[in-house]
C-alpha positions as CSV (number, residue, x, y, z in Angstrom):
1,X,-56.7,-102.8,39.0
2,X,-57.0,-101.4,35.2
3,X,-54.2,-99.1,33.6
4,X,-55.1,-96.3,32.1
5,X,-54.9,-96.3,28.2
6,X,-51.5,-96.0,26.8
7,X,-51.4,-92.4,25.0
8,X,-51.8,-92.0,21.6
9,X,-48.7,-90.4,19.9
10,X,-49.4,-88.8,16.7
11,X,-46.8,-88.1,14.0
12,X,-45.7,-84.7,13.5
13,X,-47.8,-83.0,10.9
14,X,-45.9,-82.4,7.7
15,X,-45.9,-79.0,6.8
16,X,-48.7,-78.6,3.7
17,X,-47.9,-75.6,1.4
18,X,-50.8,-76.3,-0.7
19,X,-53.2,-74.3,1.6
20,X,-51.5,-71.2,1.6
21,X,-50.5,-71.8,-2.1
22,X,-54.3,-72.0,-3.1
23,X,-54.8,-69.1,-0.9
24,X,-51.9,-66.8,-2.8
25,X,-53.5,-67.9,-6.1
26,X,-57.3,-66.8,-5.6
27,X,-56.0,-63.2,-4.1
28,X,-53.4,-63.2,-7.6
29,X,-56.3,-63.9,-9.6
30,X,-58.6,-61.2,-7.8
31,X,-56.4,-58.8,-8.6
32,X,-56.4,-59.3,-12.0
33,X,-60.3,-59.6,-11.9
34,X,-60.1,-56.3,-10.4
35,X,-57.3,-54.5,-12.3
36,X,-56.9,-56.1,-15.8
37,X,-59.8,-57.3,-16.2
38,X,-62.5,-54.9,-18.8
39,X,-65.8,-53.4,-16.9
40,X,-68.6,-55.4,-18.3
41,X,-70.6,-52.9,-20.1
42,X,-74.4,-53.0,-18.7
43,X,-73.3,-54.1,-14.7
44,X,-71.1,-52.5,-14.2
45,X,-67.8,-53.3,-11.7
46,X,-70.4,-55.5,-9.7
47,X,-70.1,-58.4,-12.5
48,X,-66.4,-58.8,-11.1
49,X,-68.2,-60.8,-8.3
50,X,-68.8,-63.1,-11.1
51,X,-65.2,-64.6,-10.3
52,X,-65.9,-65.2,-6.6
53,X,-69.5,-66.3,-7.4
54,X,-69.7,-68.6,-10.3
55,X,-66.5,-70.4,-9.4
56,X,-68.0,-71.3,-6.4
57,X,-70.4,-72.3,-7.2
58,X,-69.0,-74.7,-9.9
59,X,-66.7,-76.0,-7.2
60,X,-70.2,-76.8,-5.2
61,X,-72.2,-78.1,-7.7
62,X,-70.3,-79.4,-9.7
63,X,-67.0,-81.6,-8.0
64,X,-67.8,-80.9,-4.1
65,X,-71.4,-82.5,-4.1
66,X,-70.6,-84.8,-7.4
67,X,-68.0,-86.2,-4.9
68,X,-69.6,-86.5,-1.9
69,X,-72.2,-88.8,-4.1
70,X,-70.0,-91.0,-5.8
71,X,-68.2,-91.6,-2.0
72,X,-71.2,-92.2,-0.8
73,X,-72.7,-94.9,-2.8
74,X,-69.5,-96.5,-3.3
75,X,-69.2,-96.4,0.4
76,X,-72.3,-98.5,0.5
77,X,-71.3,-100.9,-1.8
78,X,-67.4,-101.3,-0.4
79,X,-67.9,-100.2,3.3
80,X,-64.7,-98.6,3.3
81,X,-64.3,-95.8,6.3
82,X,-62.2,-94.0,3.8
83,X,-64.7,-93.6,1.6
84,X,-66.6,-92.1,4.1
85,X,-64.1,-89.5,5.4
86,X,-63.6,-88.2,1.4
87,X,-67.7,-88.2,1.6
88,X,-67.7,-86.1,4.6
89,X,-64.9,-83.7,3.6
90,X,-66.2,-83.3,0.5
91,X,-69.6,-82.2,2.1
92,X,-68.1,-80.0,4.8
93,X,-65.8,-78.1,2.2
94,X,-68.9,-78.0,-0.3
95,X,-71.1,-75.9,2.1
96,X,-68.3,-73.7,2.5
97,X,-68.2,-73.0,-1.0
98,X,-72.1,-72.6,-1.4
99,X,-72.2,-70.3,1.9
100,X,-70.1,-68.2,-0.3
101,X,-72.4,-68.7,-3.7
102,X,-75.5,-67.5,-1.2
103,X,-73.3,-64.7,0.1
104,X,-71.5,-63.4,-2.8
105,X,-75.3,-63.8,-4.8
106,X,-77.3,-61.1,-2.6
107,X,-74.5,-58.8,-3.3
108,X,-74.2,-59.1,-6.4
109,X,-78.1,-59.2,-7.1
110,X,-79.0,-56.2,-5.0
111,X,-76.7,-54.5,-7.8
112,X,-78.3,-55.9,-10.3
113,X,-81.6,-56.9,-9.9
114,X,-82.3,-54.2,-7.2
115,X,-83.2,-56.7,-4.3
116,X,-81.0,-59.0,-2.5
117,X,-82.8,-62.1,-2.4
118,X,-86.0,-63.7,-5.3
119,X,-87.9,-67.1,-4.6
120,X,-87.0,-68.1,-8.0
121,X,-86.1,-72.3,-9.1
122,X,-82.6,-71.8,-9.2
123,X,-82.0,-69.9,-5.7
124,X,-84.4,-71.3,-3.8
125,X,-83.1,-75.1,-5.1
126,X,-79.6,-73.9,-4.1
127,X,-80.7,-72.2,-0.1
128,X,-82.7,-76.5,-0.3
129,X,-79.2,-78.0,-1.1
130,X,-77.5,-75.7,1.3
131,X,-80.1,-76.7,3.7
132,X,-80.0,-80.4,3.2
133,X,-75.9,-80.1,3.7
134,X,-76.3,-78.7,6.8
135,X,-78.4,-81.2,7.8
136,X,-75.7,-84.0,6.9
137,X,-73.9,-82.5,8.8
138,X,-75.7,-82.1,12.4
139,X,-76.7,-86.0,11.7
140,X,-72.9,-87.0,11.7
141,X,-72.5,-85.1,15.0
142,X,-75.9,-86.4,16.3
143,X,-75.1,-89.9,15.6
144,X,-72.1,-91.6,17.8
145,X,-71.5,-94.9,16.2
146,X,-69.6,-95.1,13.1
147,X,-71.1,-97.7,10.6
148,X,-75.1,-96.4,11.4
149,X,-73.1,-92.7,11.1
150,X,-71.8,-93.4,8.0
151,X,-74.5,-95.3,6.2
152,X,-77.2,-92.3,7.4
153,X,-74.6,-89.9,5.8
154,X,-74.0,-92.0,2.6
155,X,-77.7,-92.1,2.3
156,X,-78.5,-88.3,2.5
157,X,-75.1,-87.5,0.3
158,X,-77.4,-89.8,-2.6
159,X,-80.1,-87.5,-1.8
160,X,-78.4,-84.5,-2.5
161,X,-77.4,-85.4,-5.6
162,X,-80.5,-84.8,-8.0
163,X,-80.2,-81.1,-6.9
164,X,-77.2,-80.7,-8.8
165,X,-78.4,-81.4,-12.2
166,X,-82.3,-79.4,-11.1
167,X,-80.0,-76.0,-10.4
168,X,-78.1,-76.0,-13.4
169,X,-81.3,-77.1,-15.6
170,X,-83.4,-74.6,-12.9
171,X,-82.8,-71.7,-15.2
172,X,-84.4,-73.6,-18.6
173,X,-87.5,-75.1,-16.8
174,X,-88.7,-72.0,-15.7
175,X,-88.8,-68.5,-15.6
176,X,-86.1,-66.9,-13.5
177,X,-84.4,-63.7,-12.8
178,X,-80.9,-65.7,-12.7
179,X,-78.9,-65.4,-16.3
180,X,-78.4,-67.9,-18.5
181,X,-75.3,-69.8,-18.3
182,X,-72.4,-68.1,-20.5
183,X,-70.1,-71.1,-20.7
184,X,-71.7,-74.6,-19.6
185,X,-73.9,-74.2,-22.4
186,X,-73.5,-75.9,-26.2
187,X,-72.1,-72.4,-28.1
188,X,-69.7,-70.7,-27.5
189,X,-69.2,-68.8,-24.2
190,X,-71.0,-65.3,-23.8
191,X,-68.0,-63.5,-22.9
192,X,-65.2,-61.7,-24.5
193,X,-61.8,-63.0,-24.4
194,X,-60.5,-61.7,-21.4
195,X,-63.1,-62.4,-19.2
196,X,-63.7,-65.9,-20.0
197,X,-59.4,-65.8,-19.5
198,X,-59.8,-64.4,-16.1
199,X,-62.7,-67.3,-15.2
200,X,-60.9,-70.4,-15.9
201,X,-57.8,-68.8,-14.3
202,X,-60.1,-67.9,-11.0
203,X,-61.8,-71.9,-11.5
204,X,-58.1,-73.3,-11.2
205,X,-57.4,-71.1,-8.2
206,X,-60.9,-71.8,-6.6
207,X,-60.1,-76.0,-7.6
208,X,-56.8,-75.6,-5.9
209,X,-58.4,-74.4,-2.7
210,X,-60.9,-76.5,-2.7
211,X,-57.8,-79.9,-2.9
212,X,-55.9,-78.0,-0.2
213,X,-59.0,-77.8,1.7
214,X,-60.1,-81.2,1.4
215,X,-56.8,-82.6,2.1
216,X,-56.6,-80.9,5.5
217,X,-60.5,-81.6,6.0
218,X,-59.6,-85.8,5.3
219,X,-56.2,-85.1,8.0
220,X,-58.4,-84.3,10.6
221,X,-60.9,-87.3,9.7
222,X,-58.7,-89.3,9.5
223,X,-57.1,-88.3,13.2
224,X,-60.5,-88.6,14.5
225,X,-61.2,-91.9,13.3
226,X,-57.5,-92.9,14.9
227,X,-58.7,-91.6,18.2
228,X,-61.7,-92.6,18.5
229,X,-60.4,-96.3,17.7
230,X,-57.6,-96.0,20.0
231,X,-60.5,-94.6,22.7
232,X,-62.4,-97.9,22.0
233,X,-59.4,-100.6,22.3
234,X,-59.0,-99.1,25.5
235,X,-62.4,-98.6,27.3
């Protein structure tokens, strides 16, 4: 006669403040996007989307999917699972980023541009990545065992990276309705003082939220994990 698995008692979850920090600081910073921050001249109050849009998609680009990378490979050379669990956050909270970047874009285009979507480089290399993300995803829930899961993942997190570079480059290598970039670019940035204020303060806010996020994204890994080998000890 088997007993039945002894339960697994989990320690009370300390109480994070980050998350609802992060949170205060993006609405703080909207409002002074909104309120104190000048009208660009020719787009009017739409370029405020700018500080929703372009932070995002930094965060994305440029430390979500850089991380999910690095985690990878080094997963494959160390075959640590917590490698693994920062690859997967990282990829998780990166698509929620770019969902907002291919949200927050439309709007802001349809204003601009007059239409809400263009096949140009740069957008369609970013709907690819967005794509490709989502497909890391279903393949960790489509696969059950943990080592294939995680070397797949790792593999497909490599992948992604190239696009990173291509987007940012996207808008050099060919003719595009997208702008410019106005400050990753050699001179000095294309904005006057108070804007460019108001953009580093929303990339702080936007970085903050995107730690608070991955911290409770690699909790819940991490509990998963604990289950799942607690399920196994016991079957």
């Amino acid at each position: 006669m088997t007993s039945a698995p002894a339960p697994l008692v989990a320690a009370r979850p300390r109480r994070d403040l980050l998350l609802p920090i992060s949170i205060l600081a993006v609405a703080l910073v909207y409002v002074r996007a909104l309120a104190f921050t000048p009208i660009e001249a020719r787009q009017g109050a739409a370029q405020k989307i700018m500080y929703v849009h372009a932070t995002s998609a930094f965060i994305a680009l440029y430390v979500a999917f850089v991380l999910l990378a690095i985690s990878s490979l080094l997963y494959l050379w160390l075959k640590d699972e917590k490698l693994d669990r920062v690859a997967e956050s990282a990829a998780e909270v990166g698509l929620v980023f770019t969902t907002v970047v291919l949200i927050t874009g439309p709007l802001w285009g349809k204003t601009i541009w007059g239409a809400w979507w263009t096949w140009d480089a740069r957008l369609t290399a970013t709907l690819f990545l967005w794509f490709l993300i989502v497909a890391y995803q279903l393949m960790r829930g489509a696969v059950e065992e943990r080592g294939r899961r995680a070397r797949y993942s790792a593999v497909i997190g490599i992948l992604a990276a190239p696009l990173v570079p291509f987007i940012h480059l996207s808008v050099y290598l060919f003719r595009t309705l997208h702008p410019m970039p106005i400050l990753l670019k050699p001179s000095a940035p294309s904005m006057p003082r108070e804007m460019v204020t108001t953009f580093v303060l929303s990339f702080l806010a936007f970085t903050l939220l995107f730690i608070a996020l991955m911290r409770e994204r690699y909790r819940l890994a991490t509990l998963r994990d604990r289950v799942e080998g607690h399920e196994g000890e016991h079957a």
